[in-house]
C-alpha positions in Angstrom: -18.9 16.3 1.9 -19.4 19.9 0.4 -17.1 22.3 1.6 -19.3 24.0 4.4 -17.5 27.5 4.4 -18.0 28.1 1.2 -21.7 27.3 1.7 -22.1 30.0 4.4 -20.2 32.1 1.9 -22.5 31.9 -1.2 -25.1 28.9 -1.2 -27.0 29.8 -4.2 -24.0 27.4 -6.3 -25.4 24.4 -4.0 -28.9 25.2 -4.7 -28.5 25.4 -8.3 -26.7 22.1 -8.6 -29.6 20.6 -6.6 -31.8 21.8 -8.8 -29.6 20.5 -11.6 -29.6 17.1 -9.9 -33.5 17.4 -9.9 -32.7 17.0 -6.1 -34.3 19.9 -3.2 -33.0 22.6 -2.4 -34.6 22.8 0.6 -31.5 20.8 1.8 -29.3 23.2 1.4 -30.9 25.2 3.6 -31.2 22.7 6.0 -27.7 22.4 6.4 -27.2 25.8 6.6 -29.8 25.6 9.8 -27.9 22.7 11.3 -24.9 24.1 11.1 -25.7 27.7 12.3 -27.7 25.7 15.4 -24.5 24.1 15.8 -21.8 26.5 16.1 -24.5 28.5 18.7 -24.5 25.5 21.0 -21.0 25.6 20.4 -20.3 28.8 21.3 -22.6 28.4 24.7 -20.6 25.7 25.2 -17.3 27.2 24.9 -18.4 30.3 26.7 -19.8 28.5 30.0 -16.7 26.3 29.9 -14.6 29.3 30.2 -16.5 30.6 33.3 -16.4 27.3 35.3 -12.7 27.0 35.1 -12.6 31.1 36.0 -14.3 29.6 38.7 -12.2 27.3 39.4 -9.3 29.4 39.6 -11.4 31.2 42.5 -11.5 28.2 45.2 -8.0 28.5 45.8 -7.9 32.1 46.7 -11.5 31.8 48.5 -11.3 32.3 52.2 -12.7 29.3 54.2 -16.1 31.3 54.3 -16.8 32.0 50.8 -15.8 28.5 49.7 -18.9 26.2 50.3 -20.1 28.8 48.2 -18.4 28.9 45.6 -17.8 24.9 45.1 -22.1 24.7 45.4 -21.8 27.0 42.8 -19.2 25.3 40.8 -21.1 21.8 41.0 -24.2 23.4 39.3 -21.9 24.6 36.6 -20.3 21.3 35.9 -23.7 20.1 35.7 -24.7 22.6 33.1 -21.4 22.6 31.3 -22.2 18.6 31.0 -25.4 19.7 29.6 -24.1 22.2 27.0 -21.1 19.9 26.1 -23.9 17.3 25.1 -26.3 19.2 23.2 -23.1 21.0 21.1 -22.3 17.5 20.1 -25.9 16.2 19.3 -25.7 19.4 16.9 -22.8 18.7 15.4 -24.0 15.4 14.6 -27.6 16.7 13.2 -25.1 19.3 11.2 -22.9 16.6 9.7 -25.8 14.8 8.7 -27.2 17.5 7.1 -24.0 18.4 5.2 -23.6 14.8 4.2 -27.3 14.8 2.6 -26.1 16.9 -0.1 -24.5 15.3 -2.9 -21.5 17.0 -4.7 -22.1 20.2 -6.5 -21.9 19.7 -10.1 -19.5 21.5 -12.7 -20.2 24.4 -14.8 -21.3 22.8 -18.1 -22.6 19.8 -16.6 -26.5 19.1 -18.1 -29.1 19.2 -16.7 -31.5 16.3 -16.1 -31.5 13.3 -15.7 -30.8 9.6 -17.1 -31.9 10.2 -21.0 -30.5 14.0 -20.7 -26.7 13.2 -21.5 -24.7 14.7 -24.3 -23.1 13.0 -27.2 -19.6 14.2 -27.4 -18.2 12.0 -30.1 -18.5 8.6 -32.0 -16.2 6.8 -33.3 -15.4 3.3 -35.0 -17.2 1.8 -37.7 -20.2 -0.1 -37.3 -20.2 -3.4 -39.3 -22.8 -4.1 -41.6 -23.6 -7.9 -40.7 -26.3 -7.7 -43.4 -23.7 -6.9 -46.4 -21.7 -9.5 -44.9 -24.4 -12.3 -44.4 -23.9 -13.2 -40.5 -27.4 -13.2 -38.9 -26.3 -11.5 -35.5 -26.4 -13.1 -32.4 -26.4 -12.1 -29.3 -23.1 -12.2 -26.5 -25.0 -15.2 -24.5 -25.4 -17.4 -27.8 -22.0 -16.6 -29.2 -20.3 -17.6 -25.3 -22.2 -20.8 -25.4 -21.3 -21.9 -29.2 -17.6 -21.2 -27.8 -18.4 -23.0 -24.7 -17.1 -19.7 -22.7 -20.2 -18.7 -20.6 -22.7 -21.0 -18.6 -25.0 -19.2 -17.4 -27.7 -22.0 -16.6 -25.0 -23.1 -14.3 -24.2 -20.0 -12.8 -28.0 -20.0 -11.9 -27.6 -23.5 -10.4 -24.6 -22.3 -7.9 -25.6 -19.2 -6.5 -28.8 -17.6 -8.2 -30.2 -15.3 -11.0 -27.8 -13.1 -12.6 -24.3 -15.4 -11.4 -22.8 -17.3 -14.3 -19.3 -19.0 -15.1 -17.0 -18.5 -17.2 -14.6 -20.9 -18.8 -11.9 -22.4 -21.0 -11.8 -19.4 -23.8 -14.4 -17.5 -21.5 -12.2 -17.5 -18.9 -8.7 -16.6 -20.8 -10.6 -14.0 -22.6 -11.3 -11.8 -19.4 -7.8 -12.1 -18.0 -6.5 -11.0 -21.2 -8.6 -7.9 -21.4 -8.3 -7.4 -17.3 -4.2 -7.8 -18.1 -4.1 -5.5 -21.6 -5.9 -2.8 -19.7 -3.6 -2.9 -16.4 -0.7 -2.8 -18.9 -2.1 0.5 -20.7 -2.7 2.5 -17.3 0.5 1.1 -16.2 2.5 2.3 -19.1 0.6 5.9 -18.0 2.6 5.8 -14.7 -0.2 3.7 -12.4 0.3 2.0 -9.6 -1.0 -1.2 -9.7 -3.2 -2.3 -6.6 -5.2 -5.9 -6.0 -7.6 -4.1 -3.3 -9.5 -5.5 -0.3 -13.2 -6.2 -1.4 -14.8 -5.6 2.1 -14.7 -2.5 3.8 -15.7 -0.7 6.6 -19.2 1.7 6.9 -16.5 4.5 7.0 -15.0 3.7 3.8 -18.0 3.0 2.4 -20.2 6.0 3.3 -16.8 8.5 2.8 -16.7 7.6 -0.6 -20.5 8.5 -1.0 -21.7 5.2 -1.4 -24.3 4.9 1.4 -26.8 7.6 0.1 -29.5 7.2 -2.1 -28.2 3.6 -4.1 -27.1 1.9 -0.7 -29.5 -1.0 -1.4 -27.3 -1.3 -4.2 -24.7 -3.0 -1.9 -24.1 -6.1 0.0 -23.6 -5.9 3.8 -22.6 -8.2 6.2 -24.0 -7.5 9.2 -22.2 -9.9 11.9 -18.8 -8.3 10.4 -20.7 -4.7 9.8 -18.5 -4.8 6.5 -19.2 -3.3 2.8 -18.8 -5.3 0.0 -17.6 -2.7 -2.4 -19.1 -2.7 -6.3 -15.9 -1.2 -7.3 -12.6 -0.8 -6.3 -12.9 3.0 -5.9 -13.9 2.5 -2.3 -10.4 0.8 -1.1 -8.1 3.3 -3.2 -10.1 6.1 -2.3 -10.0 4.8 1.9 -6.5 3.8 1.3 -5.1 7.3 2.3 -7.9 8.2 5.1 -6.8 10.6 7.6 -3.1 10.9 5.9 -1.6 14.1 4.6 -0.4 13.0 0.7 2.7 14.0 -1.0 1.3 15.8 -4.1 4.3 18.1 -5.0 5.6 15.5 -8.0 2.0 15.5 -9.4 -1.0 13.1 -8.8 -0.6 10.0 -7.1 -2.1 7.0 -9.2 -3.3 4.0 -8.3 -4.9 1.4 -11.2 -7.3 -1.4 -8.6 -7.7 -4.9 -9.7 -10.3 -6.2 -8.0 -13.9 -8.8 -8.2 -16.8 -6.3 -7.7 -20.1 -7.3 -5.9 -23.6 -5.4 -6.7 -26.9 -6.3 -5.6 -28.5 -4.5 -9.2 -31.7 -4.2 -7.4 -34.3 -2.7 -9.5 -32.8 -4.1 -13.0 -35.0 -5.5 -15.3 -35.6 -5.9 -19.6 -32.7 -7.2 -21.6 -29.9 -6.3 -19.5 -30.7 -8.6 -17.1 -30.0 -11.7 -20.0 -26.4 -13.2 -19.8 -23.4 -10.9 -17.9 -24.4 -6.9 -18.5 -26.1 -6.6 -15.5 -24.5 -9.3 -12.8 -24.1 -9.6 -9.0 -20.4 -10.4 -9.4 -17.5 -9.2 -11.9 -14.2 -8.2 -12.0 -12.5 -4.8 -13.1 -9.2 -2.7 -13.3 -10.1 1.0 -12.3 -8.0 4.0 -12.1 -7.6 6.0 -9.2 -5.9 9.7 -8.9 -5.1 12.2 -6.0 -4.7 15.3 -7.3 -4.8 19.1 -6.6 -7.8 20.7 -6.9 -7.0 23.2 -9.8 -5.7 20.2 -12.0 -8.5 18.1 -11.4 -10.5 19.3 -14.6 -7.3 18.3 -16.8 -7.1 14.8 -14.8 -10.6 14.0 -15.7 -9.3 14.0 -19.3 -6.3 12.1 -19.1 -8.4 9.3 -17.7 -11.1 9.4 -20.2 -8.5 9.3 -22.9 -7.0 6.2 -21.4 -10.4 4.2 -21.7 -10.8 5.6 -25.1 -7.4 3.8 -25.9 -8.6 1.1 -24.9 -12.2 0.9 -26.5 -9.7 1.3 -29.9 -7.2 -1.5 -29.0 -10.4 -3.3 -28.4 -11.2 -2.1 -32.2 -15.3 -1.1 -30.9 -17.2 1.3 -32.5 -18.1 3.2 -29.1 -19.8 7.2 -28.3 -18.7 9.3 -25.6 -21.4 11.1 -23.5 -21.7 14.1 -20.6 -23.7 12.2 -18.5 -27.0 14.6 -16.7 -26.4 16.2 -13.5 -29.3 13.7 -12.1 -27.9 10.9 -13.1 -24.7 11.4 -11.6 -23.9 9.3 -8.2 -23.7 11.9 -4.9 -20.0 12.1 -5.1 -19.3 13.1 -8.6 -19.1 16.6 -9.9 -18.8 15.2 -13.3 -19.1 12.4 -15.6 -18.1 11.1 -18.7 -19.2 7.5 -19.8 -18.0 5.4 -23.3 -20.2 3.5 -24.8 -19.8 0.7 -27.4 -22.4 0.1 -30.1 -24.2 -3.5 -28.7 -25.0 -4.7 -32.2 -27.8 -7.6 -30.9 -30.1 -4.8 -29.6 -28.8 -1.8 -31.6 -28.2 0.4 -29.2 -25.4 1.3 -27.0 -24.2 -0.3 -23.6 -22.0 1.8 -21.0 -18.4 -0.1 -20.8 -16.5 2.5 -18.8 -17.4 5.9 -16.9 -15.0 8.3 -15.3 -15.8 11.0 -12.3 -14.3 14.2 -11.2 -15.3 14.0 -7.3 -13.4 17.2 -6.5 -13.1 17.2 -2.9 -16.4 15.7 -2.0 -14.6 12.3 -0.5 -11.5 14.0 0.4 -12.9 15.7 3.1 -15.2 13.1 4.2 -12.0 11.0 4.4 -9.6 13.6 6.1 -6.8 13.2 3.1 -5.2 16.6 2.7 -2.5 18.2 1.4 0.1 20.8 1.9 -0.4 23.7 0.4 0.7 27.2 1.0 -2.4 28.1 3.5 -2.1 25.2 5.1 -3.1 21.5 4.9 -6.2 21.2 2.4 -8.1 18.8 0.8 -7.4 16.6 -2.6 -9.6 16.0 -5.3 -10.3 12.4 -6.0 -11.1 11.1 -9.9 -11.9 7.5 -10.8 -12.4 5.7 -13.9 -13.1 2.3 -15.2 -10.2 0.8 -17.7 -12.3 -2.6 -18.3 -14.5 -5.2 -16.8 -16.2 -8.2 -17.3 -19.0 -6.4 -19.4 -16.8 -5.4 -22.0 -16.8 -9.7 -22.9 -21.0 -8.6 -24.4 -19.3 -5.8 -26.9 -16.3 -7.7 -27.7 -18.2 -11.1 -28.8 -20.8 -9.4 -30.7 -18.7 -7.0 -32.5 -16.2 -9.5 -33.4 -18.3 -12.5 -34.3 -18.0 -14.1 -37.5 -20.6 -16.9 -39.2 -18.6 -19.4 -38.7 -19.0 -18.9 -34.8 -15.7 -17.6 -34.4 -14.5 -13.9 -33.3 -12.0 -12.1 -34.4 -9.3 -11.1 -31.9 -7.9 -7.2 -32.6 -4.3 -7.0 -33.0 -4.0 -5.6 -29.4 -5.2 -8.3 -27.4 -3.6 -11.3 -29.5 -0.1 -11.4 -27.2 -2.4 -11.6 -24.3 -4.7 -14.8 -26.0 -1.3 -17.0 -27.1 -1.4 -15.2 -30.0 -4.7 -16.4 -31.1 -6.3 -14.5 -34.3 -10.0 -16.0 -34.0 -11.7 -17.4 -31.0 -12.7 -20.9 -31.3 -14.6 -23.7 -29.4 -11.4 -25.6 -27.9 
């Protein structure tokens, strides 16, 4: 949630990020309404409240004539204090929702836009030349089924479009990347966390989750339980309504969880083999930190998932994502990208967000500063997942039907060199 006093303050910063966002804002103004409407039928609230127990300090000293008339009189007023009490909390819920309707407000020197509007920062890695080298490329689903690593037919069988298995090599291969990523953030001082994967609405819509891509997510209605599409949502409720200990620097969590998306709305190539699936699994950073030193945590975690796109040995871009095609809690977002040689282009492997303070004080996690208790800011980002299996097998396949295994990751495969058909 945007920090409502500084909206009364100065609310043109809200209505330029919505505009930013290619979002309205017309909602900012709305809010402002709400919440003006609110604190009125607070105040008539407060106000009437204060003259009915003035009144009720009155029947005691009334003599025995005056006090039928003053307890008639004090009746009605319970009954329209009753009143007021109940419309000042129907505004404060209108307010709230209001408030909530607006996503973060973005950075300075975010872009503006949206999806195709990002900025290229940097590239880096060599593409290979499978031409020069005489491999006719194939593509990640081809290359898992020659090593009998991905079934996807299977998958399909089980539980639906867009659910696969993976197995023997397939299968060793993600826990070695899952395991060689929670080694790198842990080495960084994280925490390391295997989260719950259903959570509650609170959880769920505090983290932001619940606005415009809630049909995105899987609910289960007899439970009225979230599951969450990354583990974000447990770290981030993990600390709801708790005071945090910040003076030793940022508190740092590292979640190892399986992740559950619906995808609706997916279509054209992703939706061949494991980019875009209902089900994967991923290590993701999580920090707490002070506001002021959240710009300077936001780049700590992207240069952790850049080591680890160059353990990995990918040829990979990193890109300023577009104000609009941001997700309501982030402020700001930086996503890598490895080269996908099988359709020449790039696919997103990992993204990290600055949220500021937007699911802080949605969540009620504060800290103690010198004015008082306050809220964190909150930062994310992904170290690896089960998409980064695509970049790895295509990058890394040889004609023989092999791949190559980096250096990096070889402790974590036996010490394999090559990936072979066992």
């Amino acid at each position: 949630m945007i920090d409502l006093r500084s909206l009364r303050d100065n609310p043109e910063p809200a209505r330029a990020s919505q505009r930013a966002r290619g979002a309205d804002p017309a909602d900012v103004d709305r809010a402002l309404e709400a919440d003006r409407a609110w604190r009125e039928a607070l105040g008539k609230f407060e106000s009437r409240r204060a003259d009915q127990k003035a009144l009720s300090k009155q029947i005691g000293a009334a003599s025995k004539e005056e006090r039928p008339a003053i307890l008639a009189q004090a009746k009605a007023m319970a009954g329209e204090v009753k009143e007021l009490e109940a419309a000042a909390s129907a505004a404060e819920v209108a307010a709230r929702e209001a408030a909530y309707a607006i996503p973060n407000i973005v950075n300075p020197g975010v872009p503006a836009g949206g999806e195709d509007d990002y900025v290229v920062l940097a590239e880096h890695g060599r593409r290979r030349d499978f031409g020069a080298e005489g491999i006719d490329v194939r593509d990640h689903v081809e290359i898992g089924e020659g090593l009998d690593a991905i079934d996807t037919k299977r998958g399909a069988k089980v539980s639906g479009s867009r659910f696969y298995f993976l197995k023997g090599i397939g299968a060793r291969l993600e826990l070695a990347l899952l395991t060689c990523g929670l080694d790198l953030v842990m080495e960084a001082g994280f925490t390391p966390m295997i989260t719950p994967t259903m959570v509650s609405p609170r959880t769920m819509g505090g983290t932001g989750f619940l606005g415009a891509h809630a049909d995105e997510i899987y609910h289960l209605p007899a439970d009225d339980l979230y599951l969450t599409g990354t583990s974000e949502v447990a770290l981030a409720g993990y600390h709801t309504d708790e005071i945090v200990d910040l003076s030793n620097g940022p508190i740092r969590y590292a979640g190892w969880s399986s992740c559950y998306r619906r995808e609706a709305g997916s279509h054209g190539k992703d939706v061949r083999g494991i980019i875009r699936v209902h089900q994967f699994n991923k290590v993701e950073m999580f920090a707490y930190t002070l506001p002021e030193d959240a710009a300077d945590e936001h780049q700590r975690l992207l240069a952790l998932e850049e080591q680890m796109l160059a353990k990995l040995e990918l040829p990979y871009r990193v890109i300023h994502t577009a104000a609009g095609d941001l997700g309501s809690s982030a402020a700001e977002k930086f996503d890598c990208e490895a080269w996908l040689p099988s359709q020449e282009r790039y696919l997103e492997l990992t993204s990290t967000s600055n949220c500021t303070t937007f699911q802080a004080r949605r969540l009620g996690i504060r800290y103690r500063g010198e004015g008082g208790t306050q809220p964190v800011a909150t930062l994310n980002g992904t170290v690896v997942n089960t998409r980064w299996i695509v970049a790895f097998l295509e990058n890394h396949q040889q004609a023989d039907g092999s791949v190559y295994v980096p250096e990096a990751l070889r402790p974590y495969l036996g010490g394999r060199e090559v990936l072979t058909r066992d």
